[in-house]
Structures are given as C-alpha cells and as structure tokens.
C-alpha positions in Angstrom: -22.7 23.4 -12.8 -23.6 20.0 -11.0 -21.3 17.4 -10.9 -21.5 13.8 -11.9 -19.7 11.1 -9.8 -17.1 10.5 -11.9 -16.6 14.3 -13.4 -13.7 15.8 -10.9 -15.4 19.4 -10.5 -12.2 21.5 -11.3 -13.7 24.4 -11.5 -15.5 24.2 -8.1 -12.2 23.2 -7.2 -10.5 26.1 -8.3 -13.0 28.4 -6.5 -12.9 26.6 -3.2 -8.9 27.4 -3.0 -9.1 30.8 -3.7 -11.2 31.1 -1.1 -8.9 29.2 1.6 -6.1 31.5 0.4 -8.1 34.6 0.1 -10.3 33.9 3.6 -13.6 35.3 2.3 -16.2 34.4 -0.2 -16.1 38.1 -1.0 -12.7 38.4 -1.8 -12.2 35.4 -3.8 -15.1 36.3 -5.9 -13.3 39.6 -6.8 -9.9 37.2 -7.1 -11.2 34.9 -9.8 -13.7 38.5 -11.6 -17.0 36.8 -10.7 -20.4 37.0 -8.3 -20.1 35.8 -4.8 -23.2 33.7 -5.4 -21.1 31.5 -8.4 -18.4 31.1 -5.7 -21.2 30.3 -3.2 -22.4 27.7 -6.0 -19.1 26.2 -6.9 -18.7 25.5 -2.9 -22.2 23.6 -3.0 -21.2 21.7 -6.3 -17.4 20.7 -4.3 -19.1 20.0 -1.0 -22.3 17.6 -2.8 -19.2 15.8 -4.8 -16.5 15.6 -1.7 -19.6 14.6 0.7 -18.2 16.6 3.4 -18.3 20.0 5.3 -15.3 22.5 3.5 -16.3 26.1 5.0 -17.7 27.0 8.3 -19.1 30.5 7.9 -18.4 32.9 11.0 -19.3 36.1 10.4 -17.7 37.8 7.3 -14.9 35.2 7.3 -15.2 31.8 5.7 -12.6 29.7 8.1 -12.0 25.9 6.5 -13.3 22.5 8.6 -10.3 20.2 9.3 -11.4 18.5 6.0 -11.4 21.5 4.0 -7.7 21.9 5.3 -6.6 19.0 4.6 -8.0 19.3 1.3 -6.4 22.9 0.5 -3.0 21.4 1.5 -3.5 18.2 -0.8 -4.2 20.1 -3.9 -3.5 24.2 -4.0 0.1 23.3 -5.0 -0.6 20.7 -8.0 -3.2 23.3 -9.2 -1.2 26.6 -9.2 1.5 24.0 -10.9 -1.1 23.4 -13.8 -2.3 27.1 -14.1 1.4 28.5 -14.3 2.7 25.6 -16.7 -0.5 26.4 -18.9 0.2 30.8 -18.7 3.8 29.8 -19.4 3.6 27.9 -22.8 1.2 30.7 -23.8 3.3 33.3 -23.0 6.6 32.0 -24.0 6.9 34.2 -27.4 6.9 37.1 -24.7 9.4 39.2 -23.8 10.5 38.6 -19.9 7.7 36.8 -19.5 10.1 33.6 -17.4 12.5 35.8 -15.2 12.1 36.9 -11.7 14.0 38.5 -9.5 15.2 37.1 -6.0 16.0 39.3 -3.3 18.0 38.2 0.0 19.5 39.3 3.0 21.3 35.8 3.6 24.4 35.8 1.4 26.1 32.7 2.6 22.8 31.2 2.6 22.5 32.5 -1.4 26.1 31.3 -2.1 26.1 27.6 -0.3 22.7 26.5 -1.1 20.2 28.5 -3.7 22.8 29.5 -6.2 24.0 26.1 -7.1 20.5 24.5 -6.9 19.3 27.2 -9.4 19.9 25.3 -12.4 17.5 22.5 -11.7 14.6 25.2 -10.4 15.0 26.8 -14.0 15.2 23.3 -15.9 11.7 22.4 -14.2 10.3 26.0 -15.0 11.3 25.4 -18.4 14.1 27.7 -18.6 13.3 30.4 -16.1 15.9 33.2 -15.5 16.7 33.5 -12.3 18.4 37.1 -10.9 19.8 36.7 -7.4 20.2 40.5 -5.4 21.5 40.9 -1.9 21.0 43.6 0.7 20.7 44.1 4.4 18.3 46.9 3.9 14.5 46.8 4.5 13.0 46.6 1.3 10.2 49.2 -0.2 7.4 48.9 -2.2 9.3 50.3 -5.0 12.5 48.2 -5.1 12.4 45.6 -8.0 11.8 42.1 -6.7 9.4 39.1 -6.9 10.5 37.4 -3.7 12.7 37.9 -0.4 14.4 35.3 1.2 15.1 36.5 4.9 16.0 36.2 8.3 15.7 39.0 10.3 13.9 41.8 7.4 9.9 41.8 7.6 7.8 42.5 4.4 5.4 45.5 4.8 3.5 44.5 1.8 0.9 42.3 0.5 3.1 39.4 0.0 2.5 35.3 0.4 4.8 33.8 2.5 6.7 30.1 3.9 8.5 29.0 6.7 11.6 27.8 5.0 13.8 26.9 7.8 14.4 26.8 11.6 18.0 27.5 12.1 20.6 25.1 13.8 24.1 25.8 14.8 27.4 23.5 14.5 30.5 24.1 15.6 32.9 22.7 12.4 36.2 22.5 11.8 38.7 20.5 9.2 38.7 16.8 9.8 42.4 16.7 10.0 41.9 19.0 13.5 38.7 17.6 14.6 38.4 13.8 13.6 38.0 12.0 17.3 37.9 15.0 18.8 34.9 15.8 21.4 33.3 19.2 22.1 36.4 20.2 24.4 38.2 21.4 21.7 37.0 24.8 21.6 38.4 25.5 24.7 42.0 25.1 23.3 41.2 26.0 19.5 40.5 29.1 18.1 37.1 29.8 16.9 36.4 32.7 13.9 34.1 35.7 14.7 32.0 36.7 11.8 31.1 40.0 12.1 27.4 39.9 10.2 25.9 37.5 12.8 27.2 39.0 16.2 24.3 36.8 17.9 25.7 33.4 16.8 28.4 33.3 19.0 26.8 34.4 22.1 24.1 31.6 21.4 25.9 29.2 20.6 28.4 29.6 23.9 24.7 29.7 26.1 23.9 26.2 24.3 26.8 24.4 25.8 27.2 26.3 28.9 30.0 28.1 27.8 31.0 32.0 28.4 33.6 33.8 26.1 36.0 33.1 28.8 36.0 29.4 27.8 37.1 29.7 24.4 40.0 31.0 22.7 39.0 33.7 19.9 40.0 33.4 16.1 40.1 35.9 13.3 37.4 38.0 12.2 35.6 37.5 8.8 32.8 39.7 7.6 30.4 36.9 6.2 30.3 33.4 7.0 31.7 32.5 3.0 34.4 34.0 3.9 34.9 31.9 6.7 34.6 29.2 5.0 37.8 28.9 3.2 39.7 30.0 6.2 38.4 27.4 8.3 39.0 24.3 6.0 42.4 25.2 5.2 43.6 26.6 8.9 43.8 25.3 12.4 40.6 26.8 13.6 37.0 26.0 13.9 33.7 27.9 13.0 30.0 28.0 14.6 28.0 28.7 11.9 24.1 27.7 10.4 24.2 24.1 9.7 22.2 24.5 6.0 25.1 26.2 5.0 28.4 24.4 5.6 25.8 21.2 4.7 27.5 20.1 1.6 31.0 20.8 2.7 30.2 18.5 5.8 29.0 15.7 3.0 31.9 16.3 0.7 34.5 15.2 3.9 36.0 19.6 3.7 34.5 20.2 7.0 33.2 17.8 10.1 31.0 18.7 12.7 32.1 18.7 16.4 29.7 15.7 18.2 27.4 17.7 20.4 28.1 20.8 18.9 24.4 21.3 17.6 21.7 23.6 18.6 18.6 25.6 17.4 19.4 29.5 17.0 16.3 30.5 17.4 16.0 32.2 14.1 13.5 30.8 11.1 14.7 31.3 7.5 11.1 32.8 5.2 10.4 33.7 1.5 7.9 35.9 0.7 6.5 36.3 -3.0 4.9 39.6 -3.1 1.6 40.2 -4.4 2.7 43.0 -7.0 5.0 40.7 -8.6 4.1 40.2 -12.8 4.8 36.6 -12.3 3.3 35.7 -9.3 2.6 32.3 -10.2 6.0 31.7 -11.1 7.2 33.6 -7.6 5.3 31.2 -5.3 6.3 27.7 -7.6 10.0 29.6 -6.5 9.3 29.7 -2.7 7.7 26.0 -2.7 11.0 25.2 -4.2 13.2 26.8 -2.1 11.3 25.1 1.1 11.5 22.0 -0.5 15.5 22.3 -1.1 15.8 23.3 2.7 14.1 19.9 3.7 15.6 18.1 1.4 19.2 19.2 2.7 17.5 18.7 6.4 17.0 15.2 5.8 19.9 14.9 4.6 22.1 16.3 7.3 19.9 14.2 9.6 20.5 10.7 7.6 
C-alpha cells in the first residue's frame, strides 16, 4: 500500500474524499465496503505522500485541516468525473441506465436557462436523457426524481446539495421605452404583477425607497414567462430575477433600468438525493447547473 514518489496514490486518494464528504472514518469505510483500519491506512499512505496534516481527529468526527480542504475541493470533482465516465461506458448496453429526472419549483428559471442549456449537459454526458418536472409542492420520499432545483422547497431526505445562485432583481423593460431612461420611469410606467412571486415586488420597491404608491401598477401574469412576452412587446416594464431575463437582455429584447438592481435575498439550490440510481450522474448534473449560473453571472456582470 505504500507509495513511491512518483506513484500518485489514487486509491488513498479515493478514500481520503469519501471521508471529507462522509465526515467519519467510520462511515466512509462502510461507503467504499471495507475496514476502518484500511481507510485509516490509505489516510497514512496520502498524508506520507502529500507531506502534510489532512484530518484532525476530534472525537468521533474526522474534520479536514485547511490543507485537507483545499485539497477535497481541488480534486473530489475530477474524480467523481472519472468514476461516472468509467460506470457509464460499462453500463451503456443497459436499459435507463443515462436518464435522470429533474425536478423544480422554478419554471421560469427551467424555461429561460436549464432547458436550452440541456443539450450540451447531455452531449458531455454522452447522450444523457434529461426529464424536466415542475411543481410547487414539497416533495416526498416517494416521488420520482434524482435532483430538485429550488428556491423556497427544503429536501427532508438524505440528499447532497449546492448553492447555485443568490438572486438579483432588475427592473426591465423594451429598449424602445427605456433606452436613456433613468430609474424615474416607474413612477409614470406601468409595472406587471406576477402573481407566483408576491415578495418581488414588495422587495424590490424597499430597495429603491419606493412604496406601492410610487408606481403605477400593470397587468397581472401568473409566472414570470408569461411576462415576458408582454413586456417586450408592450409599454410596460417588469422586476423580475436577473438570471432569467439574462439572455433577452444580451439579445437587445429587453434593457435593464440603470440602478434598478438589487439582491432578493433568496438563494437558488440543487439537491441530488441520496436514493437516486444514478447518483453519480445526479451530482455531475448539479456541478453543471452551478456552473451555468456563474457562467451567465459573469456574463451579466461583463
């Protein structure tokens, strides 16, 4: 089991991030189906080869050093990426073995961005199917899904989860109404009330020190994709999560208001759940969909 300088212990390495994800020796010996002590060993052979503290040992817990999380970060994601690549060509002859299924609560969110970014998740999974379910209800043990995208729904099962994205408010509008226009427009132009997301309005108004007495108020929609037809083709503006008017702001449809932007207060997560039968392929899902939502930051930011 010892390693020589120039052997990479993968292995060891394989051990010592189950055990930053699990948070116990104990537990990811019974994750990978072997002794504590061979975990214990493979944490020796990693720390003799890395020449550094990984674990610090406090009680029953194993908690990682600053080095070990640095580490855990650097390399759990390339080597899940390896170990679901390798289960995948295996499996491939077998039936529904690359298709999971995506539950949300955020439809405008599903429509805007992760539906036409899905193509290029499934052309890097090697084909992956990719069903997309919505529902504002709390989901059960027993409903049929691999991961939930959310808002505002909590996940009362074993499940992994990431912080996908903090959401920011705009006010937008169609350039032909808004272009050289400052943030004094609301007062004079009507602004849409979607129904779904009572709190954005209110939160929005607190942000620039406005009441509901400020502003003139527009037709009601149920869902912000609704909206969004209604507000690039009519004389009326829309305060809605940046992420999701995004590429209708890029493509010149809709501009933004200057000052108009401000954190909701509400964080965007996907969960893969532990009793998924693809869970490998669940979380490489999630690191995607984080990764899309930073990408389109940036790019709302550049």
């Amino acid at each position: 089991m010892a390693a020589q300088d120039d052997e990479v212990p993968l292995n060891a390495i394989r051990a010592f991030v189950t055990v930053a994800r699990e948070g116990s020796v104990t537990r990811a010996a019974s994750s990978l189906g072997t002794t504590q002590s061979s975990v214990s060993r493979y944490l020796s052979v990693l720390r003799e080869y890395l020449g550094a503290d990984l674990i610090e040992r406090r009680g029953r817990r194993s908690d990682l050093t600053e080095f070990g999380r640095l580490f855990a970060n650097a390399v759990s994601e390339p080597l899940e990426t390896v170990g679901f690549t390798a289960k995948r060509m295996r499996r491939r002859a077998a039936a529904g073995s690359n298709r999971i299924v995506v539950r949300t609560s955020l439809s405008t969110f599903a429509f805007s961005i992760l539906i036409p970014n899905l193509q290029a998740f499934s052309s890097e999974m090697g084909g992956v199917i990719v069903d997309v379910v919505s529902s504002l209800s709390p989901p059960t043990s027993s409903d049929d899904f691999d991961i939930l995208i959310t808002r505002d729904l909590s996940v009362i099962e074993p499940a992994d989860s990431w912080e996908v994205y903090n959401e920011e408010l705009v006010c937008v509008g169609p350039p032909n109404l808004v272009a050289g226009r400052e943030l004094s427009i609301v007062r004079s132009t009507p602004i849409l009330n979607i129904t779904s997301r009572p709190d954005i309005l209110p939160t929005w108004l607190r942000a620039m020190n406005l009441s509901s007495n400020d502003i003139k108020a527009g037709a009601r929609y149920d869902h912000n994709y609704l909206a969004l037809p209604a507000v690039m083709t009519g004389k009326c503006l829309l305060v809605a999560p940046e992420i999701v008017v995004s590429d209708l702001v890029r493509g010149g449809d809709l501009q933004i208001i200057p000052g108009s932007r401000t954190q909701s207060g509400m964080q965007y997560r996907a969960y893969a759940v532990d009793r998924s039968e693809h869970p490998e392929l669940a979380r490489s899902f999630c690191r995607w969909v984080t990764r899309l939502c930073k990408k389109s930051t940036l790019a709302q930011a550049a």
